[in-house]
N, C-alpha and C positions, 0 to 999 in steps of 0.2 A: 579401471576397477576390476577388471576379470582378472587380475591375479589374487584378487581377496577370496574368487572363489575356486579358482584351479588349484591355488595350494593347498587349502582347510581339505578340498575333496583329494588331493592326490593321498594328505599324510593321512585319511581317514579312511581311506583303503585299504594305505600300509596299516592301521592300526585293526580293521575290522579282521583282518587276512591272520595278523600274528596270534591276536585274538582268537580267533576260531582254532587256528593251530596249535595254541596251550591248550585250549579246552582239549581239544583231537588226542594230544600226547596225555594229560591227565587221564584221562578215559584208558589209554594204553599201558596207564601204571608207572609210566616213563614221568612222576612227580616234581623232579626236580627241574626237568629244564621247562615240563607243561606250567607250572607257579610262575617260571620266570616271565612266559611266553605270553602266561595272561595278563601279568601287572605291567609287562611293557608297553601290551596292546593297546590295554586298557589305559593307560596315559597318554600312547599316542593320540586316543582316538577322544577322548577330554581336550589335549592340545589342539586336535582341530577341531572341535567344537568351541576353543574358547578364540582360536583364529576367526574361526566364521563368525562368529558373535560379532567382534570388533570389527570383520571386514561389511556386517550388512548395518551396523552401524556406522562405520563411515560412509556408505551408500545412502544409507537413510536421508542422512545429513548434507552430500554435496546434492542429491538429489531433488532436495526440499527446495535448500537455498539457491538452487542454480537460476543464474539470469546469463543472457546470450541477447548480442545486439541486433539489430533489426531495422537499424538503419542510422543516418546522420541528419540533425539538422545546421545546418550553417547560416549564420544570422548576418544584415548586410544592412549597413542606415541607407535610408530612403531620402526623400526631398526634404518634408518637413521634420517637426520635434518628435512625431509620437508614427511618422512614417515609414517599414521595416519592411524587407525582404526575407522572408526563410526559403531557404533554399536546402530541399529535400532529398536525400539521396538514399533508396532503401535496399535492402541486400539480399541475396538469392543462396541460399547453404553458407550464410556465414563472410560472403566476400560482399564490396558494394559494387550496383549495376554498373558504375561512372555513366548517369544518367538523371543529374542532378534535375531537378526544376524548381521552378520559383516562384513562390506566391507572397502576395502580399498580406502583411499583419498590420495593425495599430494597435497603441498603447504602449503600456512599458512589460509584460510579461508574454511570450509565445504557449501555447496548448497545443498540445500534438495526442490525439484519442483514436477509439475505433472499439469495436467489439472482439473481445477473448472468451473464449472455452477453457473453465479449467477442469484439471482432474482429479479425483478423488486422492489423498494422502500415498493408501498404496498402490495404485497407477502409475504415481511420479514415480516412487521407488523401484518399479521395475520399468521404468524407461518412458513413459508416457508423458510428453511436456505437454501445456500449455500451449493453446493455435492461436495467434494475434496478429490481428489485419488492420493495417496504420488506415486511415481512414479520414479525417478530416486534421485540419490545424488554423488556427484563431488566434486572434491580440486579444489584452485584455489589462486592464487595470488594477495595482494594487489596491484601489479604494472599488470595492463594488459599487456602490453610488455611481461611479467615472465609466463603468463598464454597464451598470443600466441606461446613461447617458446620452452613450456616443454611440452604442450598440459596435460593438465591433467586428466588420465580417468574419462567415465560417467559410473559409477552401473545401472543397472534396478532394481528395487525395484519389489520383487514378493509380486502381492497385490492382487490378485485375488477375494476377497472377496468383494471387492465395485465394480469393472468392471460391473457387470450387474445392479447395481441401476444409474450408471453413464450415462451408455449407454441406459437405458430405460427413462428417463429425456430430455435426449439430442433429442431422437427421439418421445417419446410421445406428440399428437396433442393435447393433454389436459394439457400441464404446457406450449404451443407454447405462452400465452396472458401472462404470468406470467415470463416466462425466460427471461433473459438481456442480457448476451452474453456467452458465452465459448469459454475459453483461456487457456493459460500456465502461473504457477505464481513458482515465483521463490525466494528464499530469502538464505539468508547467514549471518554467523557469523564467527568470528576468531576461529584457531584450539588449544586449549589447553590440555593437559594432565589431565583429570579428568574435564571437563567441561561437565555440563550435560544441553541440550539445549529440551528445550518444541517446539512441531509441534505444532503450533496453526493455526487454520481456522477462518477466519472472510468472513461478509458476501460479501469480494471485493475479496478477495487475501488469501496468506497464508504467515506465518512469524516464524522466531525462535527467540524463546525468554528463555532468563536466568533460568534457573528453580529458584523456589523459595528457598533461602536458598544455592543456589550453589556458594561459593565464587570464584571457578578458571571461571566460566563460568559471574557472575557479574564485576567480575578484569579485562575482556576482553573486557569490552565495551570501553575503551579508543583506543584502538585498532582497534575500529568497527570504531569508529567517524575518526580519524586521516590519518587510514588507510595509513600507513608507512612499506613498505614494506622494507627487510631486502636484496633484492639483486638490483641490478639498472640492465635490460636489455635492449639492444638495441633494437629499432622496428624491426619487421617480417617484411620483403618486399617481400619473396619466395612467388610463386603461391601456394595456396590454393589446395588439393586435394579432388575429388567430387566422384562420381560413374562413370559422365561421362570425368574424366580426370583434366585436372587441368586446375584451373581457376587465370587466370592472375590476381595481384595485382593491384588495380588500386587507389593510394595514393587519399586523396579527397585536389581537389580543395583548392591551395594557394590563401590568402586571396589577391589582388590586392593594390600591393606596393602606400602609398600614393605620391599624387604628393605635391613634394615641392617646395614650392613658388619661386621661383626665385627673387633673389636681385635684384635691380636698378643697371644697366652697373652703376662702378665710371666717373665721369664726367673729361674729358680731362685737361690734366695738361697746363697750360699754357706755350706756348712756349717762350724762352726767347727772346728779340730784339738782330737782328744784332746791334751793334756798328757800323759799317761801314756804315748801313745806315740808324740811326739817321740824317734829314738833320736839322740846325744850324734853331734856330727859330731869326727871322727879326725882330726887337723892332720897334715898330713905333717911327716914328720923334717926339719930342714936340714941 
């Protein structure tokens, strides 16, 4: 991107330069070539203003949307049906350690999480990414029912080698005008036999994505959308266990039954006449 701005500054030299020098010759009476010297200028120096324009909007833009990998996960079936290896390999300026390890998952989807710093809009734009440190990874079920169930282990991920740029960001008074927030991001894909998934980092969040060229890990994505889980479990109602004991279930709030209209009472049937006491109707005389 620094040719977007060594060209806009070089032609806006040449233009501020000839500029100056019609104005110089007008002032010297020398009118004809000073007129020319200033509307060339003066266009030059519009053309590189309308160069810069475009080149810090394309900055703007690769810089917003830019994501960069951060490492691999590689997926490997285990003994049983919902039993899964990931196997983690994360990366140092962009290359990976070849220092794969392996942890185990269950269920049918892998999570790969950890805390990110991001930075304020114009921070990206002048070069400031997003800091993300891989941090734990987990199984987990397309039916949540199946995954409050079976509880499925969390790994820690041994990363030691971003911890102190993470932690000096977070507390440095000089990126306090430029930092946005610091949080937990978390993303997930389905678990396949030879699926090989890309850690990618963006300047919001973090995400797995398909490596290129991986067909079991691309054939998954129907998977990811539909998310159809292969066992139906009934909801967890058991208390919750804490450090300080266990914490009562408390179901949320049933939606308030509507009320329904009520009919018009049917209108009273007509009772039939006594016969008995019909009295005989009187014809008048003629």
């Amino acid at each position: 991107m620094a040719i977007w701005w060594l060209l806009p500054a070089f032609v806006g030299l040449v233009g501020i330069l000839m500029l100056v020098g019609g104005v110089a010759r007008v002032f010297k009476a020398q009118l004809g070539g000073g007129i020319m010297r200033v509307l060339f200028g003066g266009l030059t120096l519009a053309g590189a203003m309308i160069i810069g324009l475009v080149g810090l909007n394309l900055q703007t833009y690769a810089q917003l949307s830019k994501e960069w990998a951060v490492g691999t996960v590689t997926i490997k079936k285990g003994a049983g049906e919902f039993d899964w290896v990931a196997s983690i390999d994360l990366m140092d300026d962009g290359k990976l350690r070849g220092q794969p390890v392996d942890y185990q998952v269950t269920g049918e989807e892998v999570f790969v999480g950890g805390p990110i710093i991001t930075f304020k809009p114009w921070a990206n734009v002048v070069g400031m990414d997003a800091v993300f440190r891989v941090e734990t990874v987990r199984g987990g079920y397309f039916n949540a029912n199946c995954t409050n169930t079976y509880n499925p282990r969390v790994e820690t991920i041994d990363n030691p080698d971003s911890d102190s740029l993470l932690e000096s960001i977070a507390s440095a008074w000089k990126f306090a005008a430029a930092r946005e927030v610091a949080h937990n991001t978390l993303s997930g894909q389905p678990l396949g036999d030879g699926a090989v998934y890309d850690i990618v980092a963006t300047q919001d969040a973090v995400m797995l994505k398909p490596q290129e060229g991986n067909a079991v890990a691309q054939g998954l994505q129907q998977q990811a959308i539909e998310r159809k889980s292969s066992l139906n479990c009934e909801p967890v109602t058991t208390p919750v266990q804490t450090p300080d004991g266990a914490v009562e279930y408390r179901a949320p709030n049933a939606a308030p039954n509507a009320v329904t209209p009520q009919a018009a009472p049917p209108a009273p049937a007509p009772v039939p006449a006594d016969p008995d006491l019909i009295q005989p109707q009187v014809m008048p005389k003629q």
